[in-house]
DRENROPA-623095 format. One line per 3 residues: number of its first residue (from 1); their letters; for each residue z, y, x of N, C-alpha, C. Coordinates in Angstrom, 1 decimal, m for minus. Layout:
BEGIN
NUM = a = Z,Y,X,Z,Y,X,Z,Y,X; ...
//
This chain:
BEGIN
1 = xxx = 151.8,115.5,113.7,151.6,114.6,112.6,150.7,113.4,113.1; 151.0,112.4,112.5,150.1,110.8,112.8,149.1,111.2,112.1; 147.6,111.0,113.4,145.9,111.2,112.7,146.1,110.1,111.3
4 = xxx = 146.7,109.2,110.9,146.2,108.5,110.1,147.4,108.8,108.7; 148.0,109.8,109.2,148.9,110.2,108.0,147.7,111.3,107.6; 147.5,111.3,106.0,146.3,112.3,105.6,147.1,113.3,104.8
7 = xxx = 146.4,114.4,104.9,147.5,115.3,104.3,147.9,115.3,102.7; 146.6,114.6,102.3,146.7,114.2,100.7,148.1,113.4,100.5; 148.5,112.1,101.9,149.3,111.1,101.5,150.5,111.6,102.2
10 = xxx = 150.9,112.9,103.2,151.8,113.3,103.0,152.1,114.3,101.5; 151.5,114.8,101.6,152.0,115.5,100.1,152.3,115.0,98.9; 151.8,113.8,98.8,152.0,112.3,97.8,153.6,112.4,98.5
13 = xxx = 153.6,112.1,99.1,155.1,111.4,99.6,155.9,112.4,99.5; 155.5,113.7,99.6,156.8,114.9,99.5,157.2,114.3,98.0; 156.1,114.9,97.0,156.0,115.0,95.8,156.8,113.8,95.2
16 = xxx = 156.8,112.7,96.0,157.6,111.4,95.0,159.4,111.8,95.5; 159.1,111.8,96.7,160.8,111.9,97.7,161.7,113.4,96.7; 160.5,114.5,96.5,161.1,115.7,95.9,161.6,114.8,94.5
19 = xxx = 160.7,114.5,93.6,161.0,114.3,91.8,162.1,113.3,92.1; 162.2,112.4,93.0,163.1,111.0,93.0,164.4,111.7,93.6; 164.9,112.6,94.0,166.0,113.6,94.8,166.4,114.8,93.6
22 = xxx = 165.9,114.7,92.9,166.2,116.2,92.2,167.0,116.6,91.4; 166.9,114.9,90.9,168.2,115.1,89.6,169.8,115.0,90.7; 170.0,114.8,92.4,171.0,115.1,93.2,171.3,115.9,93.0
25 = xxx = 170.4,117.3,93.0,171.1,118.9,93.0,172.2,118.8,92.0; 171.7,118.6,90.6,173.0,118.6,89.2,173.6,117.4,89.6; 173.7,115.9,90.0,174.8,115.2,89.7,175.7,115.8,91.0
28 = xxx = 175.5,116.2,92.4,176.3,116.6,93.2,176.6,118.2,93.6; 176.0,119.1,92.3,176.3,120.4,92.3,175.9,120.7,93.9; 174.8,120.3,93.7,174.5,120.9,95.4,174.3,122.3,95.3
31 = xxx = 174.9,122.6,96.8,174.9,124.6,97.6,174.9,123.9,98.8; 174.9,125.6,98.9,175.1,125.8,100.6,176.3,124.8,101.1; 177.6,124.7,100.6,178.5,124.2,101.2,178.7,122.7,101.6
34 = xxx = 177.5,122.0,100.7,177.4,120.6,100.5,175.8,119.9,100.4; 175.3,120.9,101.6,173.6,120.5,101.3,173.5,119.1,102.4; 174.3,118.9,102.9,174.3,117.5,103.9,174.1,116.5,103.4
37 = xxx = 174.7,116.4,102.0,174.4,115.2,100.8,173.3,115.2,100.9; 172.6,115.8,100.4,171.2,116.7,100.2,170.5,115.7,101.9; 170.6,116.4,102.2,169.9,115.9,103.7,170.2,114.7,104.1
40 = xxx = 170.7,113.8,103.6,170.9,112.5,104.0,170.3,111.5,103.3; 170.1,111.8,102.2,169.6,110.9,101.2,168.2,111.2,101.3; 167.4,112.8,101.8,165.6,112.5,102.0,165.8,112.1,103.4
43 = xxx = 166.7,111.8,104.3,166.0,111.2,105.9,166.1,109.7,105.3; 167.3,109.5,104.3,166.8,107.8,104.0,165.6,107.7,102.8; 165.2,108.6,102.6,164.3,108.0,101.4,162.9,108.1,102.3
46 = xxx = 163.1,109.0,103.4,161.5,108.4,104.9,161.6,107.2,104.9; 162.9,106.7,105.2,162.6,105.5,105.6,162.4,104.3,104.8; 162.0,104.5,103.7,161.6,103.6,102.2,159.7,103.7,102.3
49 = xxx = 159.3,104.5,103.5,157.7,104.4,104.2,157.6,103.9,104.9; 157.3,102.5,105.6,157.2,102.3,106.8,156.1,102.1,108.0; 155.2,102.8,106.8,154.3,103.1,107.7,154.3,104.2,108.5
52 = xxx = 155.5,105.2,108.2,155.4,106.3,109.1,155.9,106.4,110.5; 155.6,107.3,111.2,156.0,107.7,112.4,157.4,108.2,112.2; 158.0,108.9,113.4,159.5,109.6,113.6,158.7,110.7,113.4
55 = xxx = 157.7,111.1,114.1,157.7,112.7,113.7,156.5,112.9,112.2; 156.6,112.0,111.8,156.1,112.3,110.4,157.1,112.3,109.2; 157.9,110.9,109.5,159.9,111.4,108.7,159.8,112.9,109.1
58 = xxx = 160.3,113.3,110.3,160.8,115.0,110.5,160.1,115.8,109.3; 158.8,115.6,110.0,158.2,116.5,109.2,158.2,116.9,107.8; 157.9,115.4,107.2,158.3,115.0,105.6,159.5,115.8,105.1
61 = xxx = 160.6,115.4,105.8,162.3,115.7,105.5,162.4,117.2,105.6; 161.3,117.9,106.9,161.7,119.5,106.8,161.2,119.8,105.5; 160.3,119.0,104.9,159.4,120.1,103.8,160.0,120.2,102.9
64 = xxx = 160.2,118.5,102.5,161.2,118.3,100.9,162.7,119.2,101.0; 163.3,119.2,102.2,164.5,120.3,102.5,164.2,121.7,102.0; 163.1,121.9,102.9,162.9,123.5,102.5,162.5,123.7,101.7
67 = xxx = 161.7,123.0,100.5,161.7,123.1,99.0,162.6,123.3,98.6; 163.5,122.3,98.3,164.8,122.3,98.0,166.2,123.5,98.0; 165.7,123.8,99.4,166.7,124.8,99.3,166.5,126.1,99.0
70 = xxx = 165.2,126.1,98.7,164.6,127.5,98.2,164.5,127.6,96.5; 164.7,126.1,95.8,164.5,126.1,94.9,166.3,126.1,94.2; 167.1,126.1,94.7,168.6,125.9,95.4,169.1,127.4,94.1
73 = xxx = 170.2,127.2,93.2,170.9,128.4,92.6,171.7,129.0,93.5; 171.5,129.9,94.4,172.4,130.3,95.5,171.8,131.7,95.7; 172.3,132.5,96.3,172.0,133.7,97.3,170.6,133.5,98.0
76 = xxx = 170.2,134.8,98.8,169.3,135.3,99.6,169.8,134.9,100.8; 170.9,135.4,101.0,171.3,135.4,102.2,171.6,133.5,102.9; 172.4,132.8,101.7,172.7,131.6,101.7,171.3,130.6,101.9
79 = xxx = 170.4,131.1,101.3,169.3,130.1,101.5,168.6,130.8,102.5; 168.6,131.7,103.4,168.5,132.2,104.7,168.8,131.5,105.9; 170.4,131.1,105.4,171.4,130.5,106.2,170.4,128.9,106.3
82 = xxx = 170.3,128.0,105.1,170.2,127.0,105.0,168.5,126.3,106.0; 167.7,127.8,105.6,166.1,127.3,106.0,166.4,127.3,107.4; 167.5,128.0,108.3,167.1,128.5,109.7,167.9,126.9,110.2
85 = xxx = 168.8,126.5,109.3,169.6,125.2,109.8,168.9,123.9,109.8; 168.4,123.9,108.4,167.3,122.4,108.4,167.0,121.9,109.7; 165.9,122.8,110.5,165.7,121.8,111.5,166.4,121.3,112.7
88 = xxx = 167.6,121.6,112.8,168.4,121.3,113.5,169.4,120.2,112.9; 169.3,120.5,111.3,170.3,119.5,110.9,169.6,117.8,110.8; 168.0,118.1,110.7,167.4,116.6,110.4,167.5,116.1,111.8
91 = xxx = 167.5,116.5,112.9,167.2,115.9,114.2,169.1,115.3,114.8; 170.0,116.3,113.9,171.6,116.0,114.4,171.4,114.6,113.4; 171.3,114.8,112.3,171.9,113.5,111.5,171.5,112.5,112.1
94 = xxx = 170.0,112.0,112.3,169.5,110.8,112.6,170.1,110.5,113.8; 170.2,111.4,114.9,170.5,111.0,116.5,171.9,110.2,116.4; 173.1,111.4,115.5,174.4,110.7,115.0,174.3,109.4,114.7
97 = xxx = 173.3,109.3,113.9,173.6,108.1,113.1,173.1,107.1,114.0; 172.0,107.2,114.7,171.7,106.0,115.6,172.8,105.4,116.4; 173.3,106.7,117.2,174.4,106.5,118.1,175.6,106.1,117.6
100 = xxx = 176.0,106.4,116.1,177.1,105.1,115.3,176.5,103.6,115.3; 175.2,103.6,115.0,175.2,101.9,115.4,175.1,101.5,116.1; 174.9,102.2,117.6,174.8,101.6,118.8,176.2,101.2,119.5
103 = xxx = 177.4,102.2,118.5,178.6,102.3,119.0,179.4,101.4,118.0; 179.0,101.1,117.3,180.5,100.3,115.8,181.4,99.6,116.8; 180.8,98.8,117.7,181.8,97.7,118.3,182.9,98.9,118.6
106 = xxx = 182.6,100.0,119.8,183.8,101.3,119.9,184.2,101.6,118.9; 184.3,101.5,117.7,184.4,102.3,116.9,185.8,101.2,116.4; 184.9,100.3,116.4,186.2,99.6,115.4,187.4,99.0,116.5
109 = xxx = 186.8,98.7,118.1,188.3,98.6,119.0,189.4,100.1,118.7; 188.6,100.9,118.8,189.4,102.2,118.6,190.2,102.6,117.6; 189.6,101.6,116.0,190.7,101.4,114.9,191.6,100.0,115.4
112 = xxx = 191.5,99.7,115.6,192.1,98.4,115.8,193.4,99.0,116.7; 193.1,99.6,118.0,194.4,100.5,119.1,195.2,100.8,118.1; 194.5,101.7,117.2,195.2,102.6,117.1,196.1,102.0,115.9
115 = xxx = 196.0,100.7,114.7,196.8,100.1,114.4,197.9,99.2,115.0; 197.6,99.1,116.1,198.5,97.9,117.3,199.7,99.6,117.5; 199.0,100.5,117.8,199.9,101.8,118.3,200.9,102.4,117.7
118 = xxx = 200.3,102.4,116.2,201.1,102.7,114.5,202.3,101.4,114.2; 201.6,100.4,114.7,202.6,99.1,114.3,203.7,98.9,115.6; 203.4,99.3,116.7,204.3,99.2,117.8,205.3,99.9,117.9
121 = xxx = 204.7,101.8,116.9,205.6,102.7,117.1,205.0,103.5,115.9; 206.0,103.0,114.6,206.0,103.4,113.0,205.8,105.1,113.4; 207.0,106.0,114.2,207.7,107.6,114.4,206.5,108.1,114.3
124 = xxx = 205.3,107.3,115.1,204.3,108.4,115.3,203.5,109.4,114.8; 203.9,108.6,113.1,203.2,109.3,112.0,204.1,110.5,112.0; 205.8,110.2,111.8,206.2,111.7,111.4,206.2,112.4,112.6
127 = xxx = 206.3,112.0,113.8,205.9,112.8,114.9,205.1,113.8,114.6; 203.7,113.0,114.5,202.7,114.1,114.3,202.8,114.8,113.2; 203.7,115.3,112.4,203.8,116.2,111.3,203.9,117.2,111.9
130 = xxx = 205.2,117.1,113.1,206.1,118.3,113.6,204.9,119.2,114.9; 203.6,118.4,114.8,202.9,118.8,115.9,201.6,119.7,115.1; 201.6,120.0,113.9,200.9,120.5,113.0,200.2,121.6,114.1
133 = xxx = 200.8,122.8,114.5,200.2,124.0,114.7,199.7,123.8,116.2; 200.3,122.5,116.7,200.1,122.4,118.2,198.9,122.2,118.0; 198.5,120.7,117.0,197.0,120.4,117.0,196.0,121.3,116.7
136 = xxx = 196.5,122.0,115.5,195.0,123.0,115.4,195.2,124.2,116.5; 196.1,124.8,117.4,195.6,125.6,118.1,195.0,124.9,119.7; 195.2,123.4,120.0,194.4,122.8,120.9,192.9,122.8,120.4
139 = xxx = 192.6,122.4,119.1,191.1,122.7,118.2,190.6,124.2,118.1; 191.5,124.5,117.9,190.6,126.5,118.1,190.5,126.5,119.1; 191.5,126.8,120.5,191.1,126.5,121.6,189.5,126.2,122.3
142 = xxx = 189.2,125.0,121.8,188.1,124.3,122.6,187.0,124.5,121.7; 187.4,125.1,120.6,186.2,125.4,119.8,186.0,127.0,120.4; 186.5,127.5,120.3,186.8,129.4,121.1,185.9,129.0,122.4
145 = xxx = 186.8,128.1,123.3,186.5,127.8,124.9,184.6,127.8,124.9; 184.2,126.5,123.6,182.9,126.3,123.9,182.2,127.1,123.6; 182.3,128.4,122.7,181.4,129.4,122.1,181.4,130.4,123.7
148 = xxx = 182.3,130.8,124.0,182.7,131.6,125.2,181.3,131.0,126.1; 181.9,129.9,126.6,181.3,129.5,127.4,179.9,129.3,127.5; 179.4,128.7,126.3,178.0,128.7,126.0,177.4,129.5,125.3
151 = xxx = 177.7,130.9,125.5,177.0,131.4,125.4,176.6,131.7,123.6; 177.1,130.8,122.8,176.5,131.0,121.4,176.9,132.0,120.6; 176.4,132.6,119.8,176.2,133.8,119.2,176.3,133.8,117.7
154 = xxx = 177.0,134.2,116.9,177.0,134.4,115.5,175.0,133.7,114.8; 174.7,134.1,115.2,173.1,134.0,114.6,172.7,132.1,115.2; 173.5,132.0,116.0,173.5,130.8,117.0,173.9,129.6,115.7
157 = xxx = 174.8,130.0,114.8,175.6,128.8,114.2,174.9,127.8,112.8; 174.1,127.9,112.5,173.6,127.2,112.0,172.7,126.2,112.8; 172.6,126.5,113.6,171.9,125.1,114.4,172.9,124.6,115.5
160 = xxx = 173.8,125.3,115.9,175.3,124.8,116.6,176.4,124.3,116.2; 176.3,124.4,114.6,177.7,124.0,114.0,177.9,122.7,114.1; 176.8,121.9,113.6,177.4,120.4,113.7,177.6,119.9,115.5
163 = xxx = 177.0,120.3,116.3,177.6,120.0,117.9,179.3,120.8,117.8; 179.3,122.0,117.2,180.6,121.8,117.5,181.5,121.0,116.9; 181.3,120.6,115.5,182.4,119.8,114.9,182.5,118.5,115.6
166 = xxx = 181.1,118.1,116.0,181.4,117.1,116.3,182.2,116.9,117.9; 182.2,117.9,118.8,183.3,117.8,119.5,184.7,118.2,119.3; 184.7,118.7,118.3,186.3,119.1,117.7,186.5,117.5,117.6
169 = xxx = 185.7,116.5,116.4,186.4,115.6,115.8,185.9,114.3,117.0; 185.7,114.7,118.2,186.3,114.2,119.5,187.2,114.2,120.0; 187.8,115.7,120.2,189.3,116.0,120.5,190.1,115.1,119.1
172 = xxx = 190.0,115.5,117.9,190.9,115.0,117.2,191.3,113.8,117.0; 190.1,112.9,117.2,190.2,111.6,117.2,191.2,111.3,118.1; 191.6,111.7,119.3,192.7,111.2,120.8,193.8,111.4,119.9
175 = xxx = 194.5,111.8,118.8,195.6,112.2,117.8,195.9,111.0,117.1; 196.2,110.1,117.3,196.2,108.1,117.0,197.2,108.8,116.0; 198.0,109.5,115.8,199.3,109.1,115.0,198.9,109.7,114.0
178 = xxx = 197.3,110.6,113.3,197.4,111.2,111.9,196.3,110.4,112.1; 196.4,110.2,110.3,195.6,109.4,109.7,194.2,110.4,109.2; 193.1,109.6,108.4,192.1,110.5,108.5,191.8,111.7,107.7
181 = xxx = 192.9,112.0,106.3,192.9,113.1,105.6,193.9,114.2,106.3; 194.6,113.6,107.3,194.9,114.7,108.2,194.5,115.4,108.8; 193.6,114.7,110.0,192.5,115.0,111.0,191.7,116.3,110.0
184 = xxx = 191.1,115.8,108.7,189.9,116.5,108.0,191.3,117.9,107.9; 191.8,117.6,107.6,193.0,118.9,107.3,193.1,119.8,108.3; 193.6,119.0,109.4,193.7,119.9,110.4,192.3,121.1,111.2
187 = xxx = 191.2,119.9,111.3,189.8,120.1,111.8,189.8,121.6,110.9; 190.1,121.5,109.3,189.6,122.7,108.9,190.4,124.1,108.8; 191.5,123.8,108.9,192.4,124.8,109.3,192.1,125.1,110.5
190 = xxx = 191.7,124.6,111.3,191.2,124.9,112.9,190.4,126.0,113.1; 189.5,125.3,112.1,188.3,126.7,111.8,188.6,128.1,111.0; 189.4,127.9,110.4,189.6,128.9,109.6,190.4,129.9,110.8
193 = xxx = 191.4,129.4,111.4,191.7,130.0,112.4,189.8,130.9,113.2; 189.5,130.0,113.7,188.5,130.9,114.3,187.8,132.1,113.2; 187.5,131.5,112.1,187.1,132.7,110.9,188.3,133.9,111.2
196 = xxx = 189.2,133.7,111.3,190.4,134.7,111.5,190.2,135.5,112.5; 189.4,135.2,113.9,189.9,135.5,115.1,188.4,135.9,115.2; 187.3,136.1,114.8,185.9,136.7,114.9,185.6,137.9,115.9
199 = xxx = 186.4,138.7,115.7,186.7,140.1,116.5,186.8,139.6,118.0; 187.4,138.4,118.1,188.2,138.1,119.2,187.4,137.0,120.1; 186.4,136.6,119.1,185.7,135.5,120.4,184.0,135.8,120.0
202 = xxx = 183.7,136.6,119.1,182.4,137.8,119.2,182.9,139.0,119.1; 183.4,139.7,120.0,183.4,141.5,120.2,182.3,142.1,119.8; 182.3,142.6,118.7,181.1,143.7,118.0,180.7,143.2,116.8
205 = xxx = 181.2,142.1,116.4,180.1,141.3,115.9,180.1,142.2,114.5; 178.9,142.5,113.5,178.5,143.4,112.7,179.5,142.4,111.4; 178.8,143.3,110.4,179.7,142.6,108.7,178.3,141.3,108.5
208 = xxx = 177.0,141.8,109.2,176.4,140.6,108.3,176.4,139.4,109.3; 176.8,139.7,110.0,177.3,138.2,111.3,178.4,137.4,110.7; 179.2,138.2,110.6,180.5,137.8,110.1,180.6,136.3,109.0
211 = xxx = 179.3,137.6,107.7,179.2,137.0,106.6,178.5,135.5,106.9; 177.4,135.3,108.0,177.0,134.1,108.0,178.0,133.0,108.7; 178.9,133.6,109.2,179.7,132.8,110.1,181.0,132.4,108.9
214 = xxx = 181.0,132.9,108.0,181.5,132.8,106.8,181.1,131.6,105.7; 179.7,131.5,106.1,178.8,130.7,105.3,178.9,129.2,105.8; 179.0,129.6,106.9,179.3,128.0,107.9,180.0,127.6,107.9
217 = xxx = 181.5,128.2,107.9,182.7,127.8,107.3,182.7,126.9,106.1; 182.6,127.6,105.2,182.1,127.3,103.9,182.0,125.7,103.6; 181.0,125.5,104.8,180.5,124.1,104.6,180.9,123.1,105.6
220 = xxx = 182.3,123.8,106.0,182.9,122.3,107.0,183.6,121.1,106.0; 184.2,121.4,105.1,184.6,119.9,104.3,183.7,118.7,103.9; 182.7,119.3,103.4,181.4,118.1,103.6,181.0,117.8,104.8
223 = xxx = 181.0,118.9,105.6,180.4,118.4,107.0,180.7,118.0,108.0; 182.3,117.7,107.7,183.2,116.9,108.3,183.3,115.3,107.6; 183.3,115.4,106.6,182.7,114.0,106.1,181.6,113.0,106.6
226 = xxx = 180.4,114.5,106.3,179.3,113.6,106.8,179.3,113.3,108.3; 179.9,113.7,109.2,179.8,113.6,110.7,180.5,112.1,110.7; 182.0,112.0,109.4,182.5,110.9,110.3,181.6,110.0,109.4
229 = xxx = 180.9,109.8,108.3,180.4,108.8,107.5,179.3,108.2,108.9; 178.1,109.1,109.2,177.3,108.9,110.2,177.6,108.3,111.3; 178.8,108.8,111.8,179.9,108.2,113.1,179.8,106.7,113.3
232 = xxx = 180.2,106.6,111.8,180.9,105.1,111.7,179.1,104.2,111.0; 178.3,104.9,111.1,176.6,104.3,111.0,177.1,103.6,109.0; 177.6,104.7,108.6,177.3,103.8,107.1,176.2,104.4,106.2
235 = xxx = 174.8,104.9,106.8,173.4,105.4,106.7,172.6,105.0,107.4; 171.8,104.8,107.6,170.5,104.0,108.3,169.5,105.3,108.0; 169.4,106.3,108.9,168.6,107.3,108.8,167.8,108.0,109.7
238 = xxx = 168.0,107.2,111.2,168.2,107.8,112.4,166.2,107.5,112.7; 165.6,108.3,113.3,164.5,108.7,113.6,163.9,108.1,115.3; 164.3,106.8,114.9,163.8,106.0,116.0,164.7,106.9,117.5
241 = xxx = 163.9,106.6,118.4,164.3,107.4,119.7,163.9,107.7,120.4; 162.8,109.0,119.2,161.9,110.1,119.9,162.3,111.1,119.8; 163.6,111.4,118.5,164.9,112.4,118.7,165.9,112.0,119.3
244 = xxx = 166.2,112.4,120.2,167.7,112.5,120.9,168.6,114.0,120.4; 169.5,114.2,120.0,170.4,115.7,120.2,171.6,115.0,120.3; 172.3,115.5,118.7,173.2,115.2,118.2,173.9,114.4,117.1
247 = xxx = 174.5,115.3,115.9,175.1,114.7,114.5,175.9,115.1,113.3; 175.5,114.1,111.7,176.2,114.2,110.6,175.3,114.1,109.3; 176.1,113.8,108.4,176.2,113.8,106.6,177.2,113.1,105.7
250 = xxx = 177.0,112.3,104.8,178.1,112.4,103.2,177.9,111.2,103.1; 179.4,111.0,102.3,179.6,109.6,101.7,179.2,110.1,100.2; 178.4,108.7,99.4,178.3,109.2,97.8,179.1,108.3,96.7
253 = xxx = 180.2,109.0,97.3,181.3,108.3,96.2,181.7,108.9,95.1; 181.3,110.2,94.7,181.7,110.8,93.3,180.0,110.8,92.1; 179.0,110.1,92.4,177.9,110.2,91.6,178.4,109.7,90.3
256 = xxx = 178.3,110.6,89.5,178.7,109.7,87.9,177.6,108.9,87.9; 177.7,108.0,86.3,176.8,107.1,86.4,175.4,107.8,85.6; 174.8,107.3,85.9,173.6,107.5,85.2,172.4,109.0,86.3
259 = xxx = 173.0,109.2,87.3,172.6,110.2,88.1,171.3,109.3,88.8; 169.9,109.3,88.3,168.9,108.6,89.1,168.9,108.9,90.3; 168.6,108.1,91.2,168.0,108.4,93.1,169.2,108.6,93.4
262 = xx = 170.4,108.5,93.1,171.6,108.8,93.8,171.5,107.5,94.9; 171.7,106.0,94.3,172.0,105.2,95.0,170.9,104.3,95.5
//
């Protein structure tokens, strides 16, 4: 913590970031499966301080999080899942998100190809229909390959999940010929395949492993969102660059009106 951050004027700042965030839980029905919303909107509301440090945001963002998700209508087990993830998810979003604005210029040559690619050769689209089960078993694949290989472990996945999606939606991106409600389609059919195959790429693994590796699941459709929203830097959340890891969070396009601190 910064000597000249005083503990009185962090807890001021939880206390405003908590009441100004709260009415999110009811307008976005936040849970476990969609707490990324959640988490992207207190790393930007750090940065509405600017007098703070990067590791005073962290800190700030772990606390108002873990409030939150303890205060959360959910399970034991689910806000178990969520407290052990926090700190690994505030250090993924921000790093993501820096590394989308360092990259937009890639980002948008990359949309651009792949319109010159679509316009050069219309088939590609129905092509890739007929390649449906190819693509998600190259994604289970490399999702299977990286667990194997590195070593990670059921108890592992809440601080692993967003490194893996975010190399799945590496691989899927090289797929020029489906568009992006495909990709999100495919990506999660991908996983569900590995939910299927548990036995087979953790040998032993117990019923309450299972169950949290169930829980992670759970929460790939938001957290496939938020990885590409962050991707493409449409958040400004990123913790300077005294965090380096990884990435992800949410687009807020469904807030009815009248939901305060949404926007």
């Amino acid at each position: 913590m910064d000597k000249h951050l005083t503990l009185q004027k962090r807890k001021t700042i939880i206390q405003q970031i908590f009441s100004e965030l709260s009415t999110i839980v009811d307008c976005f029905q936040i849970k476990t499966n969609n707490f990324s919303i959640l988490a992207i909107k207190v790393l930007e509301r750090t940065r509405s301080y600017p007098d703070l440090t990067s590791a005073n945001r962290y800190q700030i963002s772990l606390d108002v999080l873990t409030q939150m998700a303890k205060e959360l209508d959910i399970s034991e087990s689910e806000k178990t899942y969520l407290l052990s993830a926090i700190p690994s998810m505030i250090f993924d979003l921000s790093d993501i998100n820096l590394r989308g604005q360092q990259n937009q210029k890639q980002i948008k040559n990359d949309k651009k190809k792949r319109a010159k690619q679509l316009k050069k050769n219309p088939d590609l689209v129905n092509n890739g229909v007929f390649k449906v089960e190819e693509y998600v078993s190259e994604i289970y694949n490399k999702i299977a390959k990286m667990i194997i290989t590195q070593y990670i472990k059921p108890s592992d996945l809440p601080s692993q999940l967003i490194n893996i999606v975010m190399d799945s939606v590496g691989l899927i991106n090289t797929f020029v010929e489906l568009r992006g409600i495909e990709k999100k389609q495919l990506l999660v059919r991908a996983f569900q395949k590995f939910n299927d195959n548990l036995e087979e790429i953790f040998p032993g693994i117990t019923t309450e492993e299972a169950n949290l590796v169930k829980l992670a699941i759970n929460t790939l459709p938001s957290l496939i969102d938020s990885v590409i929203a962050v991707i493409e830097a449409k958040f400004n959340v990123n913790l300077d660059d005294v965090f380096t890891s990884k990435f992800w969070t949410k687009i807020f396009k469904n807030c009815k009106n009248g939901c305060a601190g949404c926007c």
